[in-house]
ZABA-72811 format. One line per field, with one value per residue (C-alpha): residue number from 1; x, y, z negated. Coordinates in steps of 0.05 Angstrom, whole numbers, plus 5000, padded with zeros to 4 digits. Layout:
ZABA-72811
resi [NUM,...]
c1 [X,...]
c2 [Y,...]
c3 [Z,...]
This chain:
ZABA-72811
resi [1,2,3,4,5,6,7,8,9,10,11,12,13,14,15,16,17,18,19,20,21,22,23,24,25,26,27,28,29,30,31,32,33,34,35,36,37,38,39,40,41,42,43,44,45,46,47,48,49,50,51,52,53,54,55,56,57,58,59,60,61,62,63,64,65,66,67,68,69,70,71,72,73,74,75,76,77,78,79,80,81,82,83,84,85,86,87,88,89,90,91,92,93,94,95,96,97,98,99,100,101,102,103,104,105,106,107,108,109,110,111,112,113,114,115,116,117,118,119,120,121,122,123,124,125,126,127,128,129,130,131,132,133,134,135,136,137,138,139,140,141,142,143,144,145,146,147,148,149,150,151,152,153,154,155,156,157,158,159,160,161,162,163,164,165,166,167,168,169,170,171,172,173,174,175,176,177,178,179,180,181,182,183,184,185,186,187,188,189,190,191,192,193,194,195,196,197,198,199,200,201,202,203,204,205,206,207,208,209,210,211,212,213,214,215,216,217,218,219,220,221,222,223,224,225,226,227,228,229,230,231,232,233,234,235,236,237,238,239,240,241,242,243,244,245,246,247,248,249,250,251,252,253,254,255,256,257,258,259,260,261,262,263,264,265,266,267,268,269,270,271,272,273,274,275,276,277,278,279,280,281,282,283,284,285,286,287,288,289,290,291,292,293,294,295,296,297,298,299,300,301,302,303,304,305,306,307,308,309,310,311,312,313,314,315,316,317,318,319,320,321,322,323,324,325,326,327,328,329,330,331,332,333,334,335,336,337,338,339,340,341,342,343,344,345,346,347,348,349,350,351,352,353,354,355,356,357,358,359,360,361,362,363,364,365,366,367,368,369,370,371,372,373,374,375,376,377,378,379,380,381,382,383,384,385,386,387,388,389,390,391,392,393,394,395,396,397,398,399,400,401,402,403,404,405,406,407,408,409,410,411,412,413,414,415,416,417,418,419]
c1 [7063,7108,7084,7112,7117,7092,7144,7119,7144,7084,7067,6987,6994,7019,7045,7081,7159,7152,7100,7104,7057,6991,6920,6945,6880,6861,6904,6842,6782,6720,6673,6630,6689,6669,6703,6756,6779,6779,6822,6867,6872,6895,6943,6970,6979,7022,7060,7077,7093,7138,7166,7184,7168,7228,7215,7196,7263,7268,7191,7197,7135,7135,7105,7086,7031,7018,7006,6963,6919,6905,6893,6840,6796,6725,6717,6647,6612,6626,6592,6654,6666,6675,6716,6761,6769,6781,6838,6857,6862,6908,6958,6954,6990,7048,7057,7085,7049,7075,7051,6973,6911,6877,6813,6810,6746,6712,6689,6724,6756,6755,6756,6713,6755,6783,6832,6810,6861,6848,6876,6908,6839,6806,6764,6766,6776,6785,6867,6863,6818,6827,6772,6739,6663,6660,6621,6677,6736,6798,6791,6718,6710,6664,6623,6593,6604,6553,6511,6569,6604,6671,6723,6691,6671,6754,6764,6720,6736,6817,6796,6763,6764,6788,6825,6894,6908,6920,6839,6834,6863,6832,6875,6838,6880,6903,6919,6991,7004,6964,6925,6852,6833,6826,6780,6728,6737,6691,6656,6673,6605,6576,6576,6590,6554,6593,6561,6599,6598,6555,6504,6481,6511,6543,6537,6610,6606,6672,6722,6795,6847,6907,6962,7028,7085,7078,7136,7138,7190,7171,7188,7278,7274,7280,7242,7188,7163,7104,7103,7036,7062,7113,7073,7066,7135,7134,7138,7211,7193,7155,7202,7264,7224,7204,7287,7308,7255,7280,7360,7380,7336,7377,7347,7295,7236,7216,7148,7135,7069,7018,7061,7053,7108,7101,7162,7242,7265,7234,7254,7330,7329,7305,7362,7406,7394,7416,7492,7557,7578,7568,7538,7536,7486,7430,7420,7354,7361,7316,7297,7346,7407,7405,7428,7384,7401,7420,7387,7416,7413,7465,7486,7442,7434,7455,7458,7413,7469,7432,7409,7353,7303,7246,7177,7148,7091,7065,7043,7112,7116,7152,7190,7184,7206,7265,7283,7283,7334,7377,7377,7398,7447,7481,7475,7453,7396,7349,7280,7229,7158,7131,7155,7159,7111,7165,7168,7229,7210,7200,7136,7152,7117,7045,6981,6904,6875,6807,6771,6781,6833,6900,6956,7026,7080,7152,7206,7263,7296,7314,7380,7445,7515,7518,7454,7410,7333,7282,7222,7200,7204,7251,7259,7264,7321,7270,7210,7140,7082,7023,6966,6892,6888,6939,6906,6837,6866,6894,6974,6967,6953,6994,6968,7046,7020,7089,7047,6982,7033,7069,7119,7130,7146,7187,7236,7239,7257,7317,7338,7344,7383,7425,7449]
c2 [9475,9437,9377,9356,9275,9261,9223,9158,9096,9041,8977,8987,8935,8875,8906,8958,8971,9023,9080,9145,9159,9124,9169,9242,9283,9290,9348,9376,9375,9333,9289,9299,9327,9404,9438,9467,9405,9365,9423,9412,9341,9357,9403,9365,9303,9341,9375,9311,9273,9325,9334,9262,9223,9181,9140,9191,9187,9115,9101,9164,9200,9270,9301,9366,9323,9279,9349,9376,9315,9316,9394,9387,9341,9368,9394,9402,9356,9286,9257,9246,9166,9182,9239,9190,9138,9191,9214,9143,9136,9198,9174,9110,9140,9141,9062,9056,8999,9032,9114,9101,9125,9089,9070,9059,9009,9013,8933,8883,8874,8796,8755,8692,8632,8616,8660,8680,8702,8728,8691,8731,8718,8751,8705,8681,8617,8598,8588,8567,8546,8555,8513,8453,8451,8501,8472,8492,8467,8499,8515,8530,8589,8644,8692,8727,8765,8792,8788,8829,8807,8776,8816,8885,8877,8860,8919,8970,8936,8950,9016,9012,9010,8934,8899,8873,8806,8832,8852,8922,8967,8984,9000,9045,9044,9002,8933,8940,8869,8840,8806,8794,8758,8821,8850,8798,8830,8858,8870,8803,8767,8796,8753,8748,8713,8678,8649,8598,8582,8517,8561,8557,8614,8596,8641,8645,8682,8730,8718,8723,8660,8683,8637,8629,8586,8509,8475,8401,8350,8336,8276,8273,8303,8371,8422,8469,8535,8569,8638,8673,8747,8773,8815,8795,8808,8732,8702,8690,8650,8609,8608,8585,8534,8513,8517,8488,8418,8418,8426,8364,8372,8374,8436,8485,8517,8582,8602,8670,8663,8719,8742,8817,8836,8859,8872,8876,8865,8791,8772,8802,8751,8697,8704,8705,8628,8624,8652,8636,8705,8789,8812,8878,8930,8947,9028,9070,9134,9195,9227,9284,9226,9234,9169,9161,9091,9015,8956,8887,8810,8776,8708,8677,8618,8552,8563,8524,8509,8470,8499,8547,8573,8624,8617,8682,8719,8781,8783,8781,8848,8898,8852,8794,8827,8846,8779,8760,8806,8795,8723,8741,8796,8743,8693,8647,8614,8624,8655,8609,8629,8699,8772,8795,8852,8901,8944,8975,9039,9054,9107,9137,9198,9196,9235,9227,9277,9268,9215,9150,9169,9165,9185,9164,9168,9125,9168,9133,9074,9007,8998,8964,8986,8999,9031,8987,8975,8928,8978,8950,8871,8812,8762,8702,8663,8601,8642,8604,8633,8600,8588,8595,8509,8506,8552,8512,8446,8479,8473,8559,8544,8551,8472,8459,8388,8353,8345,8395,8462,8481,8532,8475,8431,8465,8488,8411,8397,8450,8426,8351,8386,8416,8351]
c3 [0586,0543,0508,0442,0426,0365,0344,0302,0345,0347,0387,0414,0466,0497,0559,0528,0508,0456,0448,0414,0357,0334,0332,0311,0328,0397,0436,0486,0448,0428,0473,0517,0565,0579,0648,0590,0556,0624,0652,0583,0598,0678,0661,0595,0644,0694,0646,0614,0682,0715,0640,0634,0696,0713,0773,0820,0871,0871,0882,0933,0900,0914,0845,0874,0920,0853,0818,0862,0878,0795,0793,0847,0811,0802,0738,0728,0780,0750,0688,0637,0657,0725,0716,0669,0726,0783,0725,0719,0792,0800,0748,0792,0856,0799,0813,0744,0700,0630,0656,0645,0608,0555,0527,0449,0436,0382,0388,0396,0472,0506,0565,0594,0593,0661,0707,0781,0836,0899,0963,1032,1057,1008,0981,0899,0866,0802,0788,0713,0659,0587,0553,0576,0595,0626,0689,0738,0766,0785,0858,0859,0902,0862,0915,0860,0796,0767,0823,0863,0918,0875,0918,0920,0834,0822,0864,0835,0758,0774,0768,0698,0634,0625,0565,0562,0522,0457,0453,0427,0484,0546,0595,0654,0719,0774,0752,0772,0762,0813,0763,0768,0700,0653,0703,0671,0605,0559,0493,0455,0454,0515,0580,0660,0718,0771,0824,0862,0932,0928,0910,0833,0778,0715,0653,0615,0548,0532,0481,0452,0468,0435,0454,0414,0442,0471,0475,0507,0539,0610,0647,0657,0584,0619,0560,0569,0526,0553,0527,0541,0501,0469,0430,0363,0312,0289,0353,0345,0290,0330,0398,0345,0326,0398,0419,0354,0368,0445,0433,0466,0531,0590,0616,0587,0632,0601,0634,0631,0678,0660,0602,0594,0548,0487,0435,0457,0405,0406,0487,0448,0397,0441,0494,0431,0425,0503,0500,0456,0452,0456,0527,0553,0525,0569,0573,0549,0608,0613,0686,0674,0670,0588,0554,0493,0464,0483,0470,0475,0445,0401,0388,0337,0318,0354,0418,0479,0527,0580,0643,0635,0693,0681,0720,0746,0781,0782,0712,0694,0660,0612,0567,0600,0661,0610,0600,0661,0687,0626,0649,0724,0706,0655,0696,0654,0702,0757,0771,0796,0830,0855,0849,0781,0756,0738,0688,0667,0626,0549,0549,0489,0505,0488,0459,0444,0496,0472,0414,0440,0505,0501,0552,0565,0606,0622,0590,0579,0635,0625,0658,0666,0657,0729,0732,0762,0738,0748,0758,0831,0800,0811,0861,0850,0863,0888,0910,0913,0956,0962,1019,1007,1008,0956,0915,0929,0904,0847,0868,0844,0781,0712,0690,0670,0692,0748,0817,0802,0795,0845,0810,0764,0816,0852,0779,0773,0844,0836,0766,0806,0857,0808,0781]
């Protein structure tokens, strides 16, 4: 079976480069899923993934056992939202963050306001807060979610429908970037239990934060931009503004912590205000070695020449990921904090299978002149891990505040070193 794009380039979410076609009809058929549409969706998901699939080799996936693992899904025995996560979970043994299935929600898609992340040991804490009041602190450990054991709910919620941080997408798969906050998401307005370990529950009601760019001077006038997406067209508005008000900063932190991606176009323009003149194109490749475009920044405006370092973890993804390896293969500054989230691939195949479920798949590779991607993530140049007492007393957490962020700490420390 050959599937046809359908050839209208949109953004739908934060973590994606660039997707092919908004809602064109669905392709298999009408809800609920018979045995003959959920057969249509099997074999249009194969056809689309040995079609297109480009990462196969290098993440040494043998598609024939991918292809037979999704034709021998039951058919007929699951009720349709169980069928859609044993899909989901299929096109998971992929490994590939932008080849995924998606939920389209009809309300409105939102998270509690704190961050959780899981330690070596297993157990949760609480690594960030984003409102005050709450009636937690960061390093509380949470046993509970819903009355659920914490560990075994983020587990079983990786593998649902969840939202990204751009609201109205649900994305059901793997969380391939390690993170554990959208697994809290939800219908805006609805709520979540956690129940801590000193024994009481707190209630925390869902709903959207969307963040655009903060840019402060931090102590030795070094300058610092947190970026929480890239997914919005204006934000270069914004991130010229940011670069323009910290010009004369000796150095310039760029923290790209739990940033998703979003548009290209915009991590292009903003490395434009970090080099003097013309660098090398990056290349778009298909599986089949097909070059189908470049993509690259230019000068503009004046240009930041300070030193620059990046912060990363594992939310580090898509373009951000991007930027990050434009910064490394220019060598124009230095990585700071965990494995990035990869990401390399522009999914610009895609199709509504059924109302409301949407599949797509990498098609085209993100690569440099001499062929080399950033699929599998970066390291850093100064990599930061963290143990389960530093994540306790906070030191895990994005705060941006010198002596309570450990990342942070440790791009200052190098900057001094630098000197």
């Amino acid at each position: 079976m050959r599937v046809k794009s359908l050839g209208v380039v949109c953004l739908l979410g934060a973590v994606a480069f660039l997707h092919t076609g908004c809602v064109k009809g669905p392709h298999c058929g009408e809800l609920p899923l018979s045995p003959q549409v959920r057969l249509c969706m099997v074999e249009t998901i194969d056809a689309m993934v040995l079609e297109h699939y480009p990462f196969a080799k290098q993440k040494g996936i043998d598609l024939r056992v991918f292809s037979n693992q999704l034709r021998n899904l039951p058919l007929d025995e699951l009720e349709d939202d169980q069928f859609l996560v044993e899909l989901a979970r299929a096109v998971a043994l992929l490994r590939d963050g932008h080849t995924r299935i998606e939920r389209y929600h009809l309300e409105q898609l939102a998270e509690p306001a704190l961050s959780l992340r899981e330690a070596d040991d297993g157990l949760v804490y609480v690594s960030h807060l984003k409102a005050k009041g709450l009636g937690l602190l960061v390093g509380d450990r949470i046993d509970t979610i819903d009355g659920v054991a914490a560990a075994q709910y983020l587990e079983a919620r990786r593998a649902l429908p969840s939202a990204w941080h751009q609201g109205q997408i649900g994305h059901i798969g793997v969380d391939h970037m390690g993170g554990a906050a959208s697994a809290l998401a939800g219908p805006a307005g609805t709520s979540v239990v956690l129940g801590l370990a000193q024994g009481h529950e707190i209630t925390l009601d869902r709903r959207n934060f969307f963040s655009e760019p903060v840019a402060r001077r931090l102590p030795g006038n070094v300058g610092y931009i947190d970026i929480a997406t890239f997914g919005f067209i204006d934000d270069l508005d914004r991130l010229d503004t940011a670069i323009n008000d910290l010009m004369d900063s000796r150095a310039l932190i760029i923290d790209l912590r739990g940033n998703g991606g979003g548009y290209p176009s915009v991590t292009d323009g903003l490395f434009g205000r970090l080099i003097a003149e013309d660098v090398a194109a990056f290349d778009m490749v298909a599986a089949d070695g097909t070059h189908k475009r470049t993509i690259g920044p230019t000068p503009r405006g004046k240009t930041y020449d300070g030193e620059v370092v990046i912060l990363t973890d594992g939310m580090t993804f898509s373009a951000s990921n991007y930027l990050a390896q434009r910064l490394v293969y220019h060598k124009r500054g230095v990585l700071v904090g965990e494995r990035t989230g990869g990401g390399s691939a522009s999914p610009e195949q895609g199709l509504l299978l059924v109302p409301g479920i949407w599949f797509q798949v990498s098609t085209y590779v993100l690569q440099t002149p001499e062929g080399v991607n950033a699929e599998d993530g970066l390291e850093p140049q100064v990599a930061v891990s963290f143990s389960s007492d530093e994540i306790v007393n906070g030191l895990a957490t994005k705060s941006a505040v010198v002596g309570k962020d450990k990342v942070l700490d440790e791009a200052i420390r190098f900057l001094k070193e630098k000197r």
